[in-house]
N, C-alpha and C positions, 0 to 999 in steps of 0.2 A: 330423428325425433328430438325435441317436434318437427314439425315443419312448416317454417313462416309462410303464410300467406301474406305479409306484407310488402315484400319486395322480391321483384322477378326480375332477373339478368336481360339487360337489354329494354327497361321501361325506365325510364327517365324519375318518375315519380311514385312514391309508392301507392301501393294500391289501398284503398280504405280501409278501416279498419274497424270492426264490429264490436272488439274489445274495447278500445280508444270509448267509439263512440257513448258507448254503456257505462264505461267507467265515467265519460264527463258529466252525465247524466245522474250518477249516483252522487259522485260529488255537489252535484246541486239541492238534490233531495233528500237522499239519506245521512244521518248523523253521523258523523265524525268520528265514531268512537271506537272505530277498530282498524288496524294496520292492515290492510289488506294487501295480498298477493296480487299484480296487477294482470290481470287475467280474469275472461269470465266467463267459467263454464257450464256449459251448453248441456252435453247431455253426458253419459257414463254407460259403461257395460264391462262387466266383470270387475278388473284391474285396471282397466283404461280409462279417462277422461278424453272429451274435446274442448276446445276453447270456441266461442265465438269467431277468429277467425282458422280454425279448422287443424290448429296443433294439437297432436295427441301426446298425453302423460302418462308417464305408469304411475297408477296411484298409490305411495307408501306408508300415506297417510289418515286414508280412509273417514276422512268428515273425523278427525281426531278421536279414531275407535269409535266411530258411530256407524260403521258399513262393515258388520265382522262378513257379510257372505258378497261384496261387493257392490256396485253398480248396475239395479234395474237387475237385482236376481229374481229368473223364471217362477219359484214357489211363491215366495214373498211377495212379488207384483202382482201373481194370481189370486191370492190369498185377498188383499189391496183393494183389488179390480173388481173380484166378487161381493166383499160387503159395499161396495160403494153401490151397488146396482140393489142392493137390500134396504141397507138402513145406516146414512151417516153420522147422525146422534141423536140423542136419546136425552142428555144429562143422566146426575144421579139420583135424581129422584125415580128411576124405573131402573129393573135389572135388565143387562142386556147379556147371550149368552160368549160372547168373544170375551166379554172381560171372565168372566166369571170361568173359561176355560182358562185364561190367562192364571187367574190366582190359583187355580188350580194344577197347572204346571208348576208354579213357581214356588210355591207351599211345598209339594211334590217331595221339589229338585232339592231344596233349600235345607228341610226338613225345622225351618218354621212353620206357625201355624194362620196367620194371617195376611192381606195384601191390599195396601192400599194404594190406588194408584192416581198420577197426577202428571205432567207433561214436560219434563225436565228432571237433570239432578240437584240446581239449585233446589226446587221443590220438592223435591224427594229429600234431600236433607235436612230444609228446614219440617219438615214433617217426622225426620226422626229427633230433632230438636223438641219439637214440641213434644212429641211422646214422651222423653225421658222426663221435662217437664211435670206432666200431670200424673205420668204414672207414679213419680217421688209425691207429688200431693194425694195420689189414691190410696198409696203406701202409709198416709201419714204423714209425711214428712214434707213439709211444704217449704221449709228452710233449704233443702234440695235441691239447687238452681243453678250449679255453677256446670262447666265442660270445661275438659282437657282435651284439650288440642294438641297439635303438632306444628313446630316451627316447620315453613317450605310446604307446609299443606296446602292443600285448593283445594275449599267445598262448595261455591260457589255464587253467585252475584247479589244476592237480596240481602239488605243488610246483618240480617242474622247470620248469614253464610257465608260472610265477606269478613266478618268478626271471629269467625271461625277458621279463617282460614289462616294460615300462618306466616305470610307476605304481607310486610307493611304496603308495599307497591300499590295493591290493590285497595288498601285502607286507604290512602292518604285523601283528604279532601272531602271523606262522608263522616268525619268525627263528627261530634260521640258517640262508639260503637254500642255495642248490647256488651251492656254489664255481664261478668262472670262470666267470662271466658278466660282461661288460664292456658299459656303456650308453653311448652316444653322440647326439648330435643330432640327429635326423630330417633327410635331405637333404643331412647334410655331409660330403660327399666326403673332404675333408681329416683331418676329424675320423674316420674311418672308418681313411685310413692310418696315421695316428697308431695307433690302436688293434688293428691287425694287426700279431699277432708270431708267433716262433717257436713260442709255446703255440698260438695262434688253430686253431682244427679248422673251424670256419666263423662266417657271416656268416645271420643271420637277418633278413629283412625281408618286411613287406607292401606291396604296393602301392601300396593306400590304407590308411591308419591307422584303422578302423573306431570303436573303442570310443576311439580317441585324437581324436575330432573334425572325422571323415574330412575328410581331410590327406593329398592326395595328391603321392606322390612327383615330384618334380622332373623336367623332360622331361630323358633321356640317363642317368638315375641307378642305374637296373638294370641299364642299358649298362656305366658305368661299375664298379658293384661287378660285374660278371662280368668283365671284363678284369683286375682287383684280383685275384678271386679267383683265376684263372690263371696271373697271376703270382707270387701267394704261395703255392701249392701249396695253400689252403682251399678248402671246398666252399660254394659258394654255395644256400642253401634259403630257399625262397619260401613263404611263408603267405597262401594263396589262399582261406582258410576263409571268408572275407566277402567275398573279390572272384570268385569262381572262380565257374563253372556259366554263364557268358555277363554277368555280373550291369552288367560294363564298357563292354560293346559289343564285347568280345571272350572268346570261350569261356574264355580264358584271362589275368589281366589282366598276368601278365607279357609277353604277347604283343603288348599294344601298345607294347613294345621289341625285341621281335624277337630273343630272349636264349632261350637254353636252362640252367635251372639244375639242378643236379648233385639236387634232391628239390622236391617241393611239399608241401602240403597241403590237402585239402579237406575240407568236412565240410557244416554246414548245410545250405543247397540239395540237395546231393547226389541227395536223394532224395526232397524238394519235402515234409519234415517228418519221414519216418522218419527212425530214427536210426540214420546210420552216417559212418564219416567215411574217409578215403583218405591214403597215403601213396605217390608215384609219384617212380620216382629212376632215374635212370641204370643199363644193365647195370654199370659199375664199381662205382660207390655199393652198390649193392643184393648183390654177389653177398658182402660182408663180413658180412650178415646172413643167416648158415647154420643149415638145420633149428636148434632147440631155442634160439636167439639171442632170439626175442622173439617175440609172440603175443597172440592175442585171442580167447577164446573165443565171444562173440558178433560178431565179425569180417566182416564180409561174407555175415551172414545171408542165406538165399535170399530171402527176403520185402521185406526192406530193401534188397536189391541186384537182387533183379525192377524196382522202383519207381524204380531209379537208374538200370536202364537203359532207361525210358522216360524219365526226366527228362533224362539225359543226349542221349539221341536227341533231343529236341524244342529244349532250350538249342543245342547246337550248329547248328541251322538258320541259315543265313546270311542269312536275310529278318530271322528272331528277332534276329540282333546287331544287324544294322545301328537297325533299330524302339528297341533298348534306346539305343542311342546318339543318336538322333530325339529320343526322348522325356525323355531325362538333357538335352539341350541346351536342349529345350525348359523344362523346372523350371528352369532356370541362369535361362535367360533372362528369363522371370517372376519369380525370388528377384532378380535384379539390378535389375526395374522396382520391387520394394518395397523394395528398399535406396536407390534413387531416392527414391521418396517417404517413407521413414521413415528417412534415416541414420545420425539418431542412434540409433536401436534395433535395427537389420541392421549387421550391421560386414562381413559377408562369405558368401558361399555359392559353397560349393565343393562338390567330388564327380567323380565318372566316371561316365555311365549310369545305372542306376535307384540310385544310392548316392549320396545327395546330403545335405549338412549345412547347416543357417542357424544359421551363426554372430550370436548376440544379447549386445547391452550388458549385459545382465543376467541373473540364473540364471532359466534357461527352461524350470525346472520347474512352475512356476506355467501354461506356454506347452501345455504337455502335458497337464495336468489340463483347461484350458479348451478346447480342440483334441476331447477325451476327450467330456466333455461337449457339445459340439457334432458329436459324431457322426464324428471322423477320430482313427484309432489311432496315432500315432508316439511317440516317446518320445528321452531323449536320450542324448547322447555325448560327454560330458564334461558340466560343470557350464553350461554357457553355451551349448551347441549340439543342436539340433532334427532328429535324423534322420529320414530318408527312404528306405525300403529297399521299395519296394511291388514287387508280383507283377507280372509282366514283362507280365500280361495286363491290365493299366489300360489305362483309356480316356484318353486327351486330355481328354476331358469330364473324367471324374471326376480326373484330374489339374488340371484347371482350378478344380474345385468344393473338391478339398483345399487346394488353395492360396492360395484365396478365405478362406476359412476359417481356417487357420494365418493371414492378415495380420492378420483382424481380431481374433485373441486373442489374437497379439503387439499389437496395439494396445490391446487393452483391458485386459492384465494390464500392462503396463507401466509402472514406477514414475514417479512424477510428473520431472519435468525439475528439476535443482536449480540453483539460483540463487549457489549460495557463490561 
């Protein structure tokens, strides 16, 4: 695994290539703008990928936490299958009953009171942007405009999100960002008071830091910014886009603090690959965004939100969390015996549940090509680190078999040891 179908012992030339050919093709058409894995996959079931030319991968990365129940799962396709043969939209100018079962799960689960939904987590969090926004102007308080952010943060690509987020990388070259955004340290409390003032409209944070190296927050620190924001009269909004849909060991990963914040966001999983993404807030928060305030034409699709409420039923199963949290302690536990025996190449391995990072001595791009090659999907997050986001449906086996595999191509791409 895989298994090349481009060259067969005893043929002179190799055989065509389906990949190749797709890939020239994209390169002629589609934009430039993202690094792609050179592979092009064909179809999926369970844990497993194919490639166009007929290599199979164990997937460990799951559409980057966008497949919590895997590839073409049986409910969720049915689910899929059935509103498509009903009614594929609507817009929101009419109610349709999928979405409205959707907020109703997710209100539920949350123990917010409202849901508004739209087709991404970029858009999901610039809609809790805008919330904190007008709900400081419904409050009163219209000088209310600024966020604290987190250095190493990713909220994502639209200019408000990308201003948000706490990687210059991703800013360079779309200056002037949106005014009033203020970044701060990941985890520091202090650092946090300092930075709340009388402009401050809220605090944005993730639980774990996904595309920043998953890095997760400090035990008591979501405790603590929701007391903060209580007392400064801010709204506290959580970005659940990569932790949310169980992915923690909890449906919800603000919840292994026990905190209820003023919005979320979700998106990815949502709907185990369609696309739609979620914004859920407080009756207070929510009732400042009045008819014609904001909107989404593809919003809570009936098709997209069929599939989300299968997804969403099956995530929130309490056998499913606890297994998600089994099996995250399980990878810690194995990433820790190969930081044992390779120290100086493992520096650390961190995560919550099926969201785990191998922090490496060196850039661990080279880690992800040979991984690729040897037939396991991950890729990374940050310069230095190996993510792990696999379908909540892996085996122990095949989690034993991925991991097997990731040591020995951290081992064998690994720059020589120097001597200065």
């Amino acid at each position: 695994m895989p298994i090349p179908q481009t060259a067969v012992p005893g043929v002179e030339r190799p055989l065509p290539s389906k990949n190749r050919a797709v890939m020239d093709r994209a390169r002629a058409h589609l934009l430039q703008n993202y690094k792609q894995q050179p592979i092009v996959l064909e179809r999926g079931q369970g844990t497993r990928a194919w490639d166009a030319d007929g290599n199979v991968y164990l997937d460990l990365l799951g559409g980057i936490a966008t497949l919590p129940f895997g590839h073409c799962h049986p409910e969720i396709t049915a689910a899929a299958k059935a509103q498509l043969d009903r009614l594929w939209h609507a817009s929101n100018v009419f109610y349709t009953e999928p979405q409205v079962t959707l907020a109703e799960l997710l209100t539920s689960l949350s123990g917010l009171d409202r849901a508004f939904f739209c087709n991404s987590g970029a858009e999901a969090n610039e809609a809790l942007l805008k919330l904190a926004r007008k709900a400081q102007h419904a409050r009163g308080q219209p000088g209310r405009f600024e966020f604290v952010c987190f250095e190493t943060s990713f909220h994502g690509r639209t200019l408000a999100t990308v201003t948000a987020t706490g990687q210059t990388k991703y800013q360079k070259g779309f200056e002037p960002l949106l005014p009033g955004v203020v970044h701060v340290p990941y985890g520091d409390l202090e650092a946090v008071r300092k930075a709340v003032g009388p402009r401050t409209a809220a605090i944005l944070v993730e639980p774990v830091q996904g595309e920043g190296g998953v890095r997760t927050a400090p035990e008591g620190f979501l405790r603590a910014l929701r007391t903060l924001a209580d007392e400064t009269g801010v709204l506290l909004l959580i970005d659940e886009v990569q932790t949310g849909m169980g992915r923690t060991g909890k449906f919800l990963a603000f919840q292994h603090e026990g905190i209820r914040p003023d919005g979320f966001s979700l998106a990815k999983g949502l709907a185990n690959g369609l696309p739609i993404g979620a914004m859920v807030c407080t009756e207070e928060a929510g009732k400042a965004l009045s008819p014609g305030t904001h909107g989404s034409t593809f919003g809570g699709n009936p098709v997209a939100a069929a599939a989300a409420v299968a997804t969403v039923r099956l995530a929130s199963d309490p056998r499913l969390l606890a297994a998600n949290l089994e099996k995250g302690e399980h990878i810690v536990a194995r990433g820790r015996q190969m930081q044992v025996r390779h120290p100086t190449l493992v520096k650390d391995v961190r995560g919550r549940g099926l969201l785990i990072g191998f922090e490496l001595a060196f850039d661990a791009g080279p880690v992800v090509t040979r991984c690729r090659e040897r037939g396991v999907l991950c890729n990374l997050a940050g310069e230095r680190t190996v993510r792990l986001a696999p379908p909540y449906v892996v085996t122990r086996e095949e989690l034993d078999e991925g991991l097997r595999i990731l040591e020995e191509c951290v081992v064998a791409v690994a720059p020589p040891p120097s001597h200065a």
